[in-house]
N, C-alpha and C positions, 0 to 999 in steps of 0.2 A: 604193820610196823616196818618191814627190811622195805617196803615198796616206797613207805615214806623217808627211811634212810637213805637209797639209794637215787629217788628223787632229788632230794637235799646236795647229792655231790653231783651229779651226771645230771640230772634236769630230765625233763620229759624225752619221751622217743623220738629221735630226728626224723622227718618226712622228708621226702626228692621235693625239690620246689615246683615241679610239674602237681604234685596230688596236693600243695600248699594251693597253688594257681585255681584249683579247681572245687575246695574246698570254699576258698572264697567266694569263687562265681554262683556256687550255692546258694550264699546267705538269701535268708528270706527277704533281708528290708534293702540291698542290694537288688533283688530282685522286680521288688514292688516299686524301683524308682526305675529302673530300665523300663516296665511296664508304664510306667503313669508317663516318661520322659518319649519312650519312640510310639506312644499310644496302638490303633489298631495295625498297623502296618507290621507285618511278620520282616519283611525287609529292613528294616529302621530297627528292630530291635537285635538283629543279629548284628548288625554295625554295633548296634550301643555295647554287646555282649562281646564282642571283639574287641574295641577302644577296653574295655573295664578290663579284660583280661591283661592286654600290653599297658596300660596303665601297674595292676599290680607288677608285672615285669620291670616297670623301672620303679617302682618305691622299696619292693622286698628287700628282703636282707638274704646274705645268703650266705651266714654263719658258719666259718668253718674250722673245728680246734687245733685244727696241726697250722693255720695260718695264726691264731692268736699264741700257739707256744713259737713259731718265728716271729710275730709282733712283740712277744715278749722278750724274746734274747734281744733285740734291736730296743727296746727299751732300757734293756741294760747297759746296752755298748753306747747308747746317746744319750738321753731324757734325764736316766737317772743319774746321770754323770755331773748335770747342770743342779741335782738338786743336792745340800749336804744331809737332808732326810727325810725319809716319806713317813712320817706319825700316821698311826693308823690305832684310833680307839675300837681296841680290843673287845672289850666287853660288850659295845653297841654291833659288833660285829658279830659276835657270839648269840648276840639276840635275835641278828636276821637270818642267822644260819636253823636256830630251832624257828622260826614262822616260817621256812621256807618247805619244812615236813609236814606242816599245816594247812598253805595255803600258798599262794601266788603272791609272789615280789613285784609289789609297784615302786621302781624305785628316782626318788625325785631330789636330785640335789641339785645345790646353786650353781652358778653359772658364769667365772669367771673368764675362764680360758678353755682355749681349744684343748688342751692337755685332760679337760674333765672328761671329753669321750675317751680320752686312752684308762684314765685311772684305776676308776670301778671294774674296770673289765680287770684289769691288773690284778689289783686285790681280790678280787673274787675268786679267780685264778688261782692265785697261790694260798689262799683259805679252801681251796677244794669244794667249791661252790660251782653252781652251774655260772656260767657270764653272761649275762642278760641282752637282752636284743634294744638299740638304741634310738628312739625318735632323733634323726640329725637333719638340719636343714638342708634343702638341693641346694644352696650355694655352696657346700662341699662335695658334691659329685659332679667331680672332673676328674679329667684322667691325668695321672694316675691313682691320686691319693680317694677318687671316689670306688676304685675297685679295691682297695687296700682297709678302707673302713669298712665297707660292706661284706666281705670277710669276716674282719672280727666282730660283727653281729648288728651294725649299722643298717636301715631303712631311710630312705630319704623324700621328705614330704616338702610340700611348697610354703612358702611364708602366709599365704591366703590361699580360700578357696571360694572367694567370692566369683560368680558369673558361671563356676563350673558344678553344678551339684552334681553330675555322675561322679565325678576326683572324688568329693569329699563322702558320697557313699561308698566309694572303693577303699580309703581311709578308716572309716569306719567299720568296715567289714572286716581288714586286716587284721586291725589293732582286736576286734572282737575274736577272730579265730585264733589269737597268739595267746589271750585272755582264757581261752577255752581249753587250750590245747596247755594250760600251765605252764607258759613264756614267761618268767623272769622278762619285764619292762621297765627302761631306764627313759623318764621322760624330764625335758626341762621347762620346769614350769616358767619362769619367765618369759622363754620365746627367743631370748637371745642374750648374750654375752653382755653382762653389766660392765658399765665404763667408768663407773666409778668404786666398785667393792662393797657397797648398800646394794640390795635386793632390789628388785624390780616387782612391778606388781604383775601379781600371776595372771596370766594368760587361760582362759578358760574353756576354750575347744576342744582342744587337743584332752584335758583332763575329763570334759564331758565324755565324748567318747568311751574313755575310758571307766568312769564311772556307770554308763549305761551297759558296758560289757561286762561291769562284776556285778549287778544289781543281776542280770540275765545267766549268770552262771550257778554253777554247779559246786566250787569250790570257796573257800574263802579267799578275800584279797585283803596285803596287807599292804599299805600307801605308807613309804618311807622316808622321812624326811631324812638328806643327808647335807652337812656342811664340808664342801673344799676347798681349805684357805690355803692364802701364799702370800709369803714376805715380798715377792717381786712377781709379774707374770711374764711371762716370756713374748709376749705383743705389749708391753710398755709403750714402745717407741708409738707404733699407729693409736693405741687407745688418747695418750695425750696430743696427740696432733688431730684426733679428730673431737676433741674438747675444748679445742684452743680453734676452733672456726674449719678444720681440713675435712677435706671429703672421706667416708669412707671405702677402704680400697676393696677391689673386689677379691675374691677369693680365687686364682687362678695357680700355674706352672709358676709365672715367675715371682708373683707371692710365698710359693712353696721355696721355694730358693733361695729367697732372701731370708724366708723363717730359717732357715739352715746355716744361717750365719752367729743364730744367736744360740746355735749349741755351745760356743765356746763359750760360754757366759756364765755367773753363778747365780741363782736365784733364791740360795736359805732353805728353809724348810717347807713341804707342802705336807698337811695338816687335813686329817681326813676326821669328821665327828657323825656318828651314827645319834639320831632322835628318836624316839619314843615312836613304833608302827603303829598307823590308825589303823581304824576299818571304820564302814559305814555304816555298821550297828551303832560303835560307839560317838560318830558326829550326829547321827540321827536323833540318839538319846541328847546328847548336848543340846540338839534344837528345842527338843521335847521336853526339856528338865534341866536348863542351863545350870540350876543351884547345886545337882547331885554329882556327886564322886561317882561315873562310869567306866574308868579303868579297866575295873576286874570283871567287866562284863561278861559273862562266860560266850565262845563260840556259840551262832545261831544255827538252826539244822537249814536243809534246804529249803525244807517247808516254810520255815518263816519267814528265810529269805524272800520266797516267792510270793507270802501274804506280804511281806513289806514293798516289794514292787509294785502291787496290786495297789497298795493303800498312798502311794508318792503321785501327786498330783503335781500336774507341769509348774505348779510354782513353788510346793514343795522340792520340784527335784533342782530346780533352779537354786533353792537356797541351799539344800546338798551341799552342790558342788564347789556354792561359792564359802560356806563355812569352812569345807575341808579344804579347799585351796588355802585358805588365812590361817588355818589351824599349820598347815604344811609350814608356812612359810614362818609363822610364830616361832614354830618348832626349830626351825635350822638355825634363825636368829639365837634361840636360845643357845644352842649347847655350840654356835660356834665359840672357836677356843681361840685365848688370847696368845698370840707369838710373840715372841721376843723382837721381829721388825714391828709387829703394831704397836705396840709399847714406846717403842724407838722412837717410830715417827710421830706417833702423838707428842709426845715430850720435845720434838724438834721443832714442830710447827709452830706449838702452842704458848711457847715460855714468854713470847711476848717483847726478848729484844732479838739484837741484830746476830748476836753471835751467843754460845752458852758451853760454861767449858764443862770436861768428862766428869769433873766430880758431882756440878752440880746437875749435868745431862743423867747420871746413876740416881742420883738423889729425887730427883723429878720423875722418875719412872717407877723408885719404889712407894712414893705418894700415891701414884697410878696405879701401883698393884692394889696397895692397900685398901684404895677406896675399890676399885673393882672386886675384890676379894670378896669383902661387906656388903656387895650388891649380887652376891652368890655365882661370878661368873667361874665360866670353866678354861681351864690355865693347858698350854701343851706342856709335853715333857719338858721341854727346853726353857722354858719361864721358868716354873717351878716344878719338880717333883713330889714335893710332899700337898701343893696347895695353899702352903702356908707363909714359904720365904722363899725371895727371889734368887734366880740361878743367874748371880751375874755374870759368869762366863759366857752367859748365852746373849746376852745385852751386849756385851762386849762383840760377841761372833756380830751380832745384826749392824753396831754401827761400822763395820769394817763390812760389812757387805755394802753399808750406802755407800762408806768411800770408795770403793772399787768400782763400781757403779755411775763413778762421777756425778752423784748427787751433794756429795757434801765440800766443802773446803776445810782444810787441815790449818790452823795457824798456832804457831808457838809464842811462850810471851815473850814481849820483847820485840818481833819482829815485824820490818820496819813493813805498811802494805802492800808497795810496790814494788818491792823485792824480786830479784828472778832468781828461780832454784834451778836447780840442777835436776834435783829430784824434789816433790813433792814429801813431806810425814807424812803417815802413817796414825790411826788415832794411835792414843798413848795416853800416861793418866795426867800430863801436862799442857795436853791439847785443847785446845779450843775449836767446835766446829761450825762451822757456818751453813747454813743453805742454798746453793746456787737459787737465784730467782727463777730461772726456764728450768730448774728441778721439782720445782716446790711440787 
């Protein structure tokens, strides 16, 4: 029991990334494709065992916590400056931290912005959690910002690994010694950053792996769906420009610079919701028994585990992976929580004329509570705190973020279109607001 407490806060034993490097080159099925790939040739396969080594050297991570407690004070002095709160459902939080004494965190949230690789590591941090090690794509390892991720517990793999099957055995091998080694894993099932705030459909590589490494272990694995929402994302500007026909920009220095423009910026609340842990006992059972309540299945021993590997035939483990992937993503959908900008903007776009003034903008959004309510969704602190009636000062905060924002136009009655001000209003409960067109 202190072994499982103390897992829980500190995480497994750190290893030199030299005995990581070489643990890897171990793996058996690692092994048996360097064999099958430089065949009889002793020469050809010490090449292939060299490549696989420098290979792991540029994907590992090389996690280290005196740089994420300085990634964390630089958090404080920028990031969280731009946000007015970081919600963090407590309870869901409270529920990974007991599966974390249990078993191994797979941890899989959506995927809006780049700010999702800093988050988790955040929170977990200051919940006294170990901080989990990150699948992040190589179009973030540049310098500097690819030594500065890599640090706070970032590995970086390629968008494909079609034409190279040693890459993706080395991939495999990692993900399965981190697996083994009881690594807390933060994976994005998508694949990449959604452009529009709907889910993407999951990506299923990357989670096969991973499923082939808990099915082979020794511990339990819990598969975590997590939801992070935001009233504004801090890449606004490139997501709608490249929706509206523009290319996407690459990730480099003077991208990193430009992003550095938009610290001065406000962005409302970011909104963190913890879903219900799977395991693969209980998708297994779902397959097997779709009709029964398997919740409360109790923890499997290893043994079973190991007859149930035994008994998963290649097209049973095919449907595995792709139940639990849909389950994952059900799950995030579910318990994402409604903001006070979502609210907003629905009620802005939707009302159906040209302009719609504050009263009847509040009045159309408590409609929207109410029916959302009745369809059992879940509200942040700042909508409502009790569940039940809306927090309109928080309605109020979100449409004074679109106007500052320069998404909305301000007009009072009375006044004349074309008007020149001096200064722009402010909303107010007399205002009337519009939607810029190139806002919408």
């Amino acid at each position: 029991r202190l072994e499982r407490e103390r897992r829980a806060v500190v995480g497994p034993s750190k290893k030199p990334l030299d005995r990581v490097r070489a643990e890897v080159a171990r793996s058996p099925k690692l092994k048996r494709t360097i064999v099958e790939l430089g065949g009889e040739g002793l020469r050809e396969r010490r090449a292939l065992q060299a490549r696989a080594l420098a290979l792991v050297e540029e994907l590992e991570s090389a996690q280290d916590m005196n740089a994420i407690q300085v990634m964390d004070a630089a958090f404080d002095a920028t990031l969280a400056k731009m946000y007015s709160a970081i919600e963090v459902d407590q309870p869901g939080l409270a529920r990974l931290k007991e599966a974390s004494k249990d078993g191994t965190l797979i941890l899989l949230p959506s995927h809006k912005s780049h700010v999702d690789y800093i988050i988790l590591t955040r929170i977990f941090y200051h919940a006294r959690m170990p901080a989990p090690v990150i699948a992040a794509g190589d179009n973030l390892n540049f310098f500097p910002l690819g030594d500065v991720l890599r640090r706070g517990g970032a590995f970086f793999i390629r968008r494909s690994f079609k034409g190279d099957r040693l890459y993706g055995a080395v991939v495999d091998a990692y993900i399965r010694r981190l697996i083994l080694d009881g690594v807390s894993l933060e994976v994005f099932l998508e694949g990449g950053r959604s452009r529009t705030g709907k889910l993407l459909s999951p990506k299923l590589g990357l989670l096969s792996m991973v499923v082939e490494a808990a099915l082979g272990g020794h511990r339990r694995v819990y598969f975590c769906p997590i939801s992070i929402g935001y009233e504004r994302v801090v890449e606004e500007r490139s997501l709608v420009r490249e929706l509206t026909g523009g290319e996407k920009s690459k990730e480099d220095v003077r991208g990193l610079l430009r992003a550095l423009e938009t610290l001065v910026g406000r962005y409302g609340r970011l909104n963190v919701q913890f879903g219900e842990p799977l395991t693969l006992e209980g998708v297994q059972d779902e397959l097997q028994h779709p009709r029964e309540a398997t919740a409360a299945r109790p923890p499997a021993s290893p043994a079973e585990r190991a007859r149930a590997e035994l008994a998963l035939t290649p097209a049973r483990r095919r449907a595995l992976i792709t139940r639990l992937a849909y389950r994952v993503m059900n799950e995030i959908n579910r318990v994402t929580a409604v903001t006070p900008g979502a609210l907003v903007a629905t009620a802005l776009l939707s009302h159906g004329r040209r302009g719609i003034s504050d009263a009847d903008l509040l009045a159309l959004c408590v409609r929207l509570f109410e029916l959302l309510r009745r369809f059992g969704a879940r509200f942040s602190p700042s909508v409502s705190v009790d569940g039940r009636t809306v927090r309109r000062a928080g309605l109020a905060e979100a449409t004074e973020l679109f106007f500052r924002a320069g998404h909305l136009e301000v007009r009072l009655p009375g006044e004349p279109l074309g008007k020149e001000r001096a200064r722009a209003p402010g909303p107010s409960p007399d205002a009337f607001y519009l939607v810029r067109d190139e806002r919408r």
